[in-house]
C-alpha positions as CSV (number, residue, x, y, z in Angstrom):
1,X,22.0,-10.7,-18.0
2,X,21.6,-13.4,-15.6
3,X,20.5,-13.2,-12.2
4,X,22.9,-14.0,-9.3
5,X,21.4,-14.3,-6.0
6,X,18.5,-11.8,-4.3
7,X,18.8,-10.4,-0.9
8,X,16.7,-8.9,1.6
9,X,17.0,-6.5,4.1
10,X,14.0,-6.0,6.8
11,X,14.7,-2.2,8.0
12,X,12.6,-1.3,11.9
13,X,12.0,2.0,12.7
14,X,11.0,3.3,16.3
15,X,8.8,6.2,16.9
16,X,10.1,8.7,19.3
17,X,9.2,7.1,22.9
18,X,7.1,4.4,21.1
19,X,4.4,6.6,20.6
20,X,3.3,7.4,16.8
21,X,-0.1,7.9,15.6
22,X,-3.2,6.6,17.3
23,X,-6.1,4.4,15.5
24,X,-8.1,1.6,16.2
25,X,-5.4,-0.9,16.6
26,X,-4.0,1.0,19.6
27,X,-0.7,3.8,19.4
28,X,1.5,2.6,16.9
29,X,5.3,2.2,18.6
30,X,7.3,1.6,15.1
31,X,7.4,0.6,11.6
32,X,8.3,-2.5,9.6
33,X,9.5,-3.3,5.9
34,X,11.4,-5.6,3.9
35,X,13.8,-4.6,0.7
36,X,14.0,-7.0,-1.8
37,X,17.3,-7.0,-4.1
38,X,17.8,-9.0,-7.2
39,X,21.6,-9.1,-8.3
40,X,22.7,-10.2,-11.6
41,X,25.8,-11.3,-13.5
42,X,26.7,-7.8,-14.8
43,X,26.3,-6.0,-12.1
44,X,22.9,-4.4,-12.1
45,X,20.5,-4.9,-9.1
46,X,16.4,-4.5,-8.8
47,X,15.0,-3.0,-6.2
48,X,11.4,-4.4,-4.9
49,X,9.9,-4.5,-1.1
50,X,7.4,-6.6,0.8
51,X,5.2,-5.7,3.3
52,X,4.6,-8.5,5.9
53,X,6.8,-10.0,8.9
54,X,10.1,-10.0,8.3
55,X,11.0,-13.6,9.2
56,X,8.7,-15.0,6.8
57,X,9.6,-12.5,3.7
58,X,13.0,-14.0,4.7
59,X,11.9,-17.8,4.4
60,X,10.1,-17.8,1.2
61,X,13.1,-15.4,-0.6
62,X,15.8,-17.8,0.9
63,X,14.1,-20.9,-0.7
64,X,13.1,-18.9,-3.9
65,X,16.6,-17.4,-4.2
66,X,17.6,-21.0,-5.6
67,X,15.2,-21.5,-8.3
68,X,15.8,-17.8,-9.8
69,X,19.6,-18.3,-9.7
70,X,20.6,-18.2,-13.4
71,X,17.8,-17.1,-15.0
72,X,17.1,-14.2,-17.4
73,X,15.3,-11.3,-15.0
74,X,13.4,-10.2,-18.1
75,X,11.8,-12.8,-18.3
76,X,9.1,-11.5,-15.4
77,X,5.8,-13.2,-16.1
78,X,7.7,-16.4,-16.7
79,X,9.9,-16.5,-13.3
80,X,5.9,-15.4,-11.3
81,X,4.7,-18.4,-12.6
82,X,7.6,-20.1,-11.4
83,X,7.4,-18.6,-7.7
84,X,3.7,-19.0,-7.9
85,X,3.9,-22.8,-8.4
86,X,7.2,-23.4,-6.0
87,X,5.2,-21.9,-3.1
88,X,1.3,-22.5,-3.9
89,X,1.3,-25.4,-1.3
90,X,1.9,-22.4,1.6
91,X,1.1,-19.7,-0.3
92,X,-1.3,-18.2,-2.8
93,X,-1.7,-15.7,-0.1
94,X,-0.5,-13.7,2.6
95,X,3.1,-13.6,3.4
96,X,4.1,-15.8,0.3
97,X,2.3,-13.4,-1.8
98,X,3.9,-10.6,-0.5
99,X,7.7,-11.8,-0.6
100,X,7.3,-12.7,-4.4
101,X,5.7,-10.1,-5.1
102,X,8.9,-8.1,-4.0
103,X,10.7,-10.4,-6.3
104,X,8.7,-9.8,-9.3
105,X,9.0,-5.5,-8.4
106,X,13.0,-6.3,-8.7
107,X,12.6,-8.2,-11.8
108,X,10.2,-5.3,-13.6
109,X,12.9,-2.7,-12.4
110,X,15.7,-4.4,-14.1
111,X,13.7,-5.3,-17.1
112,X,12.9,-1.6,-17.8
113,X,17.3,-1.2,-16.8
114,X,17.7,-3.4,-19.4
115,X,15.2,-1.8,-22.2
116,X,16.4,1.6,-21.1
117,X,13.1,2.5,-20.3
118,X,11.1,3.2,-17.0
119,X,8.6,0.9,-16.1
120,X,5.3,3.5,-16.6
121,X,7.1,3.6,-19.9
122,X,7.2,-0.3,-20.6
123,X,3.7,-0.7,-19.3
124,X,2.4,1.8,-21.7
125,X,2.4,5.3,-20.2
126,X,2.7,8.7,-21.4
127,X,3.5,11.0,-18.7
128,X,6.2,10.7,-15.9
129,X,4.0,11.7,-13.3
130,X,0.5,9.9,-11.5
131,X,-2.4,11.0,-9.1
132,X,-1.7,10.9,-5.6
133,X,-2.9,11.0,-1.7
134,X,-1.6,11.6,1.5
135,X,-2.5,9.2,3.9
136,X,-2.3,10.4,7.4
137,X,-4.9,12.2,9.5
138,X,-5.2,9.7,12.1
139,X,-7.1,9.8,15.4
140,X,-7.0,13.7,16.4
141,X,-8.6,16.5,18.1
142,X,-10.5,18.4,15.0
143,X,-7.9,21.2,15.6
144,X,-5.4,18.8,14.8
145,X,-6.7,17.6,11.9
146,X,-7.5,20.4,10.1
147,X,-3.5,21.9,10.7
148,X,-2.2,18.0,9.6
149,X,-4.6,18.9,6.0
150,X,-3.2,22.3,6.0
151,X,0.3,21.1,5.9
152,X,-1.0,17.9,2.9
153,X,-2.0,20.9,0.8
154,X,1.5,22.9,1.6
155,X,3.8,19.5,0.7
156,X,1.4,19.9,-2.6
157,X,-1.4,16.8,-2.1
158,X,-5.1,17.8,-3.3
159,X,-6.7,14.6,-2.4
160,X,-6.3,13.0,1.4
161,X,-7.1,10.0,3.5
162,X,-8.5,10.1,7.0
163,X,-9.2,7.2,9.6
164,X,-12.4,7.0,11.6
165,X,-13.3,4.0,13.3
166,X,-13.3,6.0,17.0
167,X,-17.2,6.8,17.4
168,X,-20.2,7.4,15.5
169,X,-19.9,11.4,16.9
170,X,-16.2,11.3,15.7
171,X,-16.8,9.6,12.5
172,X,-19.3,11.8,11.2
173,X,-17.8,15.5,12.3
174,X,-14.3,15.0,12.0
175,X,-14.8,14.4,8.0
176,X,-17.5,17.3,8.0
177,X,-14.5,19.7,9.8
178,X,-11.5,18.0,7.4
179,X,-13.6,18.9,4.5
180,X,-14.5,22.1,5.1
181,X,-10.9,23.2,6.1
182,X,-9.4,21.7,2.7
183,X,-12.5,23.1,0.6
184,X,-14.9,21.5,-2.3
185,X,-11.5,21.5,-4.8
186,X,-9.8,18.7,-2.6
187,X,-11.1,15.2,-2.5
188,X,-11.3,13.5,1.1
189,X,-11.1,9.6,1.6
190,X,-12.4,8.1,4.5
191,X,-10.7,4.5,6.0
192,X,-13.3,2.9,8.7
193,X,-10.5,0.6,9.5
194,X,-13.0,-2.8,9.6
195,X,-14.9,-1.1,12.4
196,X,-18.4,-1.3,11.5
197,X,-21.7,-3.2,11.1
198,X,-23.9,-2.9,8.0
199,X,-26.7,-0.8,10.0
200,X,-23.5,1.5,11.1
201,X,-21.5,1.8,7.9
202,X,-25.3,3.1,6.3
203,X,-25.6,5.5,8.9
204,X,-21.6,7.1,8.3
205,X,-21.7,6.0,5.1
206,X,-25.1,8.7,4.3
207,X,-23.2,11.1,6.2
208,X,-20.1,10.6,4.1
209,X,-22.2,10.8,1.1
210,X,-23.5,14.6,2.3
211,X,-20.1,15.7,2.9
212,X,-19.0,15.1,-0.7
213,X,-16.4,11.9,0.2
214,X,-14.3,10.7,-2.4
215,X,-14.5,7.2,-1.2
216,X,-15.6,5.1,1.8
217,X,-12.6,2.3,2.4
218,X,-13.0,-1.1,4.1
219,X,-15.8,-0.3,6.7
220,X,-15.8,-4.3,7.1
221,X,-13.1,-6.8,8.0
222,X,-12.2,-8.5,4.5
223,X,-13.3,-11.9,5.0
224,X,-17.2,-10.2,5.0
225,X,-17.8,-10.1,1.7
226,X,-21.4,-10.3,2.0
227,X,-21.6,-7.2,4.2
228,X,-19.5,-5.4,1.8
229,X,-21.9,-6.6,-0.9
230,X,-25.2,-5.7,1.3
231,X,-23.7,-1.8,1.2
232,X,-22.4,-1.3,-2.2
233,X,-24.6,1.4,-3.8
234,X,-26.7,2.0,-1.0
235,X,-25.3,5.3,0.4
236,X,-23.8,7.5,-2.7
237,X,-20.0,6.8,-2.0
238,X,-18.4,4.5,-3.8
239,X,-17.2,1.4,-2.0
240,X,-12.9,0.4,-1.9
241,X,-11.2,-2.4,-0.2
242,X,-8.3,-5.0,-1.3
243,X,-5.3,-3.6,0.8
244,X,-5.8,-7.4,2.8
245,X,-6.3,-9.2,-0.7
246,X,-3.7,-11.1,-2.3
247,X,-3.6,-12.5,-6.2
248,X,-5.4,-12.2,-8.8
249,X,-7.6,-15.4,-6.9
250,X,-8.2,-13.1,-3.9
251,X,-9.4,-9.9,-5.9
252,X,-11.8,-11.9,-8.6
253,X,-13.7,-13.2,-5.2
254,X,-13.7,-9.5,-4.6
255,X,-15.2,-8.5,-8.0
256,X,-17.2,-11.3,-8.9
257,X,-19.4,-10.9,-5.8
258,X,-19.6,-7.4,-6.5
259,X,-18.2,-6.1,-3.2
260,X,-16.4,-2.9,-4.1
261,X,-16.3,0.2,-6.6
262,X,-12.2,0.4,-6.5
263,X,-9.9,-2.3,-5.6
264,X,-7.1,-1.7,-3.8
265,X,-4.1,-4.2,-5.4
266,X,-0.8,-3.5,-3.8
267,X,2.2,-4.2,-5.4
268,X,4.1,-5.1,-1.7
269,X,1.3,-7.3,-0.5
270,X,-0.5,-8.7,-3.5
271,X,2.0,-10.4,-5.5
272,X,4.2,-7.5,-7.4
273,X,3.5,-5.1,-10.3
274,X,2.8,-8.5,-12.3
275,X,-0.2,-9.3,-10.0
276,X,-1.7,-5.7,-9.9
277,X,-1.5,-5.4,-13.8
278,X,-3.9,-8.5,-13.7
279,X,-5.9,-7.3,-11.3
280,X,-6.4,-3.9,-13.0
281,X,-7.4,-5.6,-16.1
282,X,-9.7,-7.7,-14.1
283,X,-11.0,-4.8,-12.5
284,X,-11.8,-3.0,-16.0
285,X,-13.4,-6.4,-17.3
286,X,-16.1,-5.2,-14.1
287,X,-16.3,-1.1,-15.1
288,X,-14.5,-1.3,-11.8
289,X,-11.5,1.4,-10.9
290,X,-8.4,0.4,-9.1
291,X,-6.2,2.7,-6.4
292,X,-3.6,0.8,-5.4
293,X,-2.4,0.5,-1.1
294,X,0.8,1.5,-0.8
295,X,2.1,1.7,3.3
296,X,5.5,0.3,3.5
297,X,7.9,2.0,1.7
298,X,9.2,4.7,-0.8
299,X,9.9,1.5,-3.4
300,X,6.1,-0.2,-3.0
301,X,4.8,3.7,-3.7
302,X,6.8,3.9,-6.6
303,X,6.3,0.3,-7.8
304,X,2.3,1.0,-7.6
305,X,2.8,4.3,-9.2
306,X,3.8,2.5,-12.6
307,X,0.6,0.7,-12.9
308,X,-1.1,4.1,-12.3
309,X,0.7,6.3,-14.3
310,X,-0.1,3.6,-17.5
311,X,-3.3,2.4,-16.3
312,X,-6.5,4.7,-17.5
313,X,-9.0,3.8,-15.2
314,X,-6.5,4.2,-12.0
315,X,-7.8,6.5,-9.7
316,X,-5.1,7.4,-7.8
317,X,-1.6,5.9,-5.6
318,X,-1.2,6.1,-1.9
319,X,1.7,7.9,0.1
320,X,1.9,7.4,3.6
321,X,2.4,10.6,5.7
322,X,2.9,9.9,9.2
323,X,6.0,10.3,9.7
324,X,7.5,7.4,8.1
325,X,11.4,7.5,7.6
326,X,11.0,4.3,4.5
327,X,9.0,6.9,2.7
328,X,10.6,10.1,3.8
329,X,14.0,9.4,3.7
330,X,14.6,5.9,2.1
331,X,15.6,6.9,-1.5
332,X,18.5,9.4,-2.9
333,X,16.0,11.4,-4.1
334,X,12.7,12.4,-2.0
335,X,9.3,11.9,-3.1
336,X,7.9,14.8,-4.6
337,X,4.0,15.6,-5.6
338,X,3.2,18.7,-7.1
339,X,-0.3,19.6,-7.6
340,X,-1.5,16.3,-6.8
341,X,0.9,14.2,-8.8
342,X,3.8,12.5,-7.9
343,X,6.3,13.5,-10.0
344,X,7.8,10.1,-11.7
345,X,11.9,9.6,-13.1
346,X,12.5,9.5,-16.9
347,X,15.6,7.2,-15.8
348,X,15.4,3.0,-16.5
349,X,13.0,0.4,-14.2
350,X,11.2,2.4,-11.0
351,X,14.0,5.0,-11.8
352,X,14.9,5.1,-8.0
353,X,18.0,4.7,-5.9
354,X,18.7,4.2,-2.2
355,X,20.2,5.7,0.4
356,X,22.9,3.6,1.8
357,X,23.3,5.6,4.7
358,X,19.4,5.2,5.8
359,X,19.1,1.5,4.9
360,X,22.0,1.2,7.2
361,X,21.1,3.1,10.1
362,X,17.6,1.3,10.1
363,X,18.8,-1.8,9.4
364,X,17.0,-5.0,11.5
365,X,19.7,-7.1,13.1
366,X,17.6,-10.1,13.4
367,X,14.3,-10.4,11.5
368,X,13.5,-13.6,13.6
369,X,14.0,-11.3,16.7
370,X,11.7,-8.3,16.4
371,X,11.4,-6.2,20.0
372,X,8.0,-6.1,20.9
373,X,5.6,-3.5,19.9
374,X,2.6,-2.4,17.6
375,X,3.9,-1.9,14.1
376,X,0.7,-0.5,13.0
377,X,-0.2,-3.6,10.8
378,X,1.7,-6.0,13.2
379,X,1.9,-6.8,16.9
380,X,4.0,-8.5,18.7
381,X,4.1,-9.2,22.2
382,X,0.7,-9.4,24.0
383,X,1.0,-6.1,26.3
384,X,0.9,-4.3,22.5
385,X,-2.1,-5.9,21.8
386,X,-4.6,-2.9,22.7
387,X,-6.9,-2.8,19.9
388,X,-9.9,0.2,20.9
389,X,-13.1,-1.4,22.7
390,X,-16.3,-1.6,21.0
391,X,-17.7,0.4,18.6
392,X,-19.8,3.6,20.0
393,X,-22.8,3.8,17.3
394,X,-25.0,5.4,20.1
C-alpha cells in the first residue's frame, strides 16, 4: 500500500437567512470545514478533516501532497515527523497544524484499514463506544434553553455544554435554570468564550461551583496563561482550555504552568490523532484529564472519539448540536449516542463513510473565494465583524 496523492475538499454551509446561533462573536451566518483524503495505490482512501480557513488547509496539503506521494500510510508517526519538519518554518501552529493534522487522521484510518481493525482498537480500547456532550445551548431566553436541554436528553446526551459570556446576570442564572431543568444526574459545562477578567471569572466561577458545574472552559483568551494560572483551584470547578492550542509544544506551555485541570487537544486543530495521543500522555504525566474540542465535522468527532474510547483518563468527546449539517448529515451513517455514549463502528480505521450526495451539495467552489460572513470561528468581511461590546460584570 502506497499512497497516491491526498485531496481536500473545503464544504460551506449557510444558515437559513444567515442567521444561526447567537454568542459573543456576533450571529453566526454559516459554517466552515475542510475534508482531507489520502488515496493509495490499491484503491483505499483515509478520511481526516481540518478545522481552519480553507485557503490555507489548501496550501500546506498541496505542498505536503508531494513529499507523502509514494510512501507507506502506515507508517504514521514517521510521515508527522516528516510534515512537521517540511512546514516548521510556517508552522508549528495554527493553520499548518491543523491541515497535517488532517493528514495524519487519513493516515491512522487507513492504517487501522490495513490491520483490519478500528482505530479505538489499534490505540488500545475495549469498547466500541466513548463519553459524550452536546454542545449547543447558545445565547437564549431561559425558556429556550431549558426546551434546547430537553431535546439533548431526548437525542440521548447526559452531559451538555452551555455558552455565557453575555452578562454577569446571564452568566450566573442561565446555568442555575439549565441545571435545574436537566436535574443533579446530568453534568453541565459552562464555555465563558474568553470573556472575562480574573476578579469576574471568581465571581461566576463561585457561582458555577454552587450549581454543581462539571467544568468551567476558557474564561480567558489563550495567550493569558497567567490569568488562567491565577484561577486554577480557586473556585471548586475544575479549569479546561486548549481548543486554540496546537502541538504537543503548545499544550506542555499549558501544563507546565499549571493553567488547566483538562486540556482540550483536538484532533482537527492540533495536529491529528498522533498529536492528541501525545498530549494525553502528557496530560497524565500532570494527573491532568483530557476532553478533546471537536467543532467541525462528523470525521474530527469521530477522529477524537478514538483517543477517548482508548484513553482512561479521557473525560469525555465533544458533538456539536446547533444545527450543523458536517455533523448531522455528513456521513452514511448518523451519529448516534445512547445514554451518554457515542456509539463507535466495529468496522477498520474511524469505521466511517461519506455521503457523496452531501459533500457535493455543500461543496466550496473556491476556497480562496469565501462570501463574506461570520463562520462562528472565522470572519470575513468587516460588516461581519460584530463581536458583543464589553463585558457587563455590574
Amino acid at each position: 500500500m502506497k499512497i497516491d496523492h491526498i485531496e481536500a475538499i473545503h464544504l460551506r454551509y449557510e444558515y437559513p437567512n444567515q442567521h444561526g446561533f447567537e454568542s459573543s462573536g456576533g450571529i453566526t451566518s454559516a459554517r466552515l470545514t475542510s475534508l482531507v483524503l489520502v488515496h493509495t495505490d490499491d484503491g483505499k482512501v483515509g478520511l481526516g478533516s481540518a478545522y481552519s480557513h480553507p485557503a490555507l488547509v489548501d496550501i500546506v496539503v498541496r505542498q505536503l501532497d508531494p513529499l507523502l506521494r509514494g510512501s507507506d500510510p502506515r507508517e504514521v508517526e514517521t510521515l508527522w515527523e516528516a510534515m512537521y519538519g517540511f512546514t516548521r518554518w510556517y508552522g508549528r501552529k495554527g493553520a499548518a497544524m491543523s491541515a497535517l493534522g488532517g493528514i495524519d487522521v487519513a493516515l491512522w484510518d487507513l492504517r487501522g484499514q490495513a490491520a483490519d481493525k478500528p482505530v479505538w482498537k489499534l490505540l488500545g480500547g475495549q469498547t466500541p463506544s466513548c463519553p459524550a456532550y452536546a454542545s449547543s445551548l447558545l445565547w437564549n431566553s431561559m425558556d429556550g434553553l431549558r426546551a434546547e436541554a430537553q431535546r439533548h436528553l431526548s437525542k440521548g446526551f447526559r452531559r451538555m455544554k452551555m455558552r455565557l459570556g453575555r452578562d454577569l446576570d446571564y452568566d450566573v442564572n442561565a446555568p442555575r435554570a439549565v441545571k435545574r431543568e436537566i436535574g443533579p444526574r446530568c453534568d453541565l459545562m459552562c464555555d465563558a468564550s474568553m470573556r472575562y477578567t480574573v476578579d469576574v471569572a471568581k465571581r461566576v466561577g463561585s457561582e458555577l461551583a454552587q450549581i454543581g458545574v462539571f467544568w468551567f472552559e476558557e474564561p480567558f483568551a489563550p495567550e493569558n496563561l497567567d490569568a488562567f494560572a491565577t484561577l486554577r483551584g480557586t473556585v471548586g470547578v475544575p479549569l479546561a482550555a486548549g481548543e486554540n492550542e496546537f502541538g504537543l509544544q503548545g499544550f506542555t506551555e499549558l501544563v507546565h504552568r499549571q493553567a488547566v485541570d483538562i486540556v482540550q487537544a483536538d484532533a482537527s486543530r492540533c495536529g491529528g490523532i498522533t498529536e492528541v495521543l501525545r498530549v494525553a500522555e502528557l496530560a497524565d504525566r500532570a494527573a491532568l484529564k483530557l476532553a478533546p474540542h471537536s467543532w467541525s465535522d462528523a470525521i474530527a468527532i469521530f477522529a477524537n472519539a478514538q483517543v477517548v474510547a482508548a484513553t482512561p483518563h479521557a473525560l469525555t468527546v465533544e458533538v456539536d448540536q446547533t444545527g450543523n449539517p458536517f455533523v448531522d448529515e455528513l456521513l452514511s451513517e448518523p451519529l448516534k449516542v445512547v445514554d451518554g455514549r457515542l456509539q463507535l463502528s466495529e468496522r477498520p480505521g474511524l469505521g466511517i463513510e461519506l455521503n457523496p450526495q452531501v459533500v457535493e451539495r455543500l461543496r466550496l467552489a473556491d476556497p480562496y473565494h469565501i462570501p463574506d460572513g461570520w463562520y462562528s470561528d472565522m470572519v470575513f468581511g468587516a460588516a461581519w465583524n460584530k463581536p458583543a461590546g464589553p463585558y457587563q460584570a455590574d
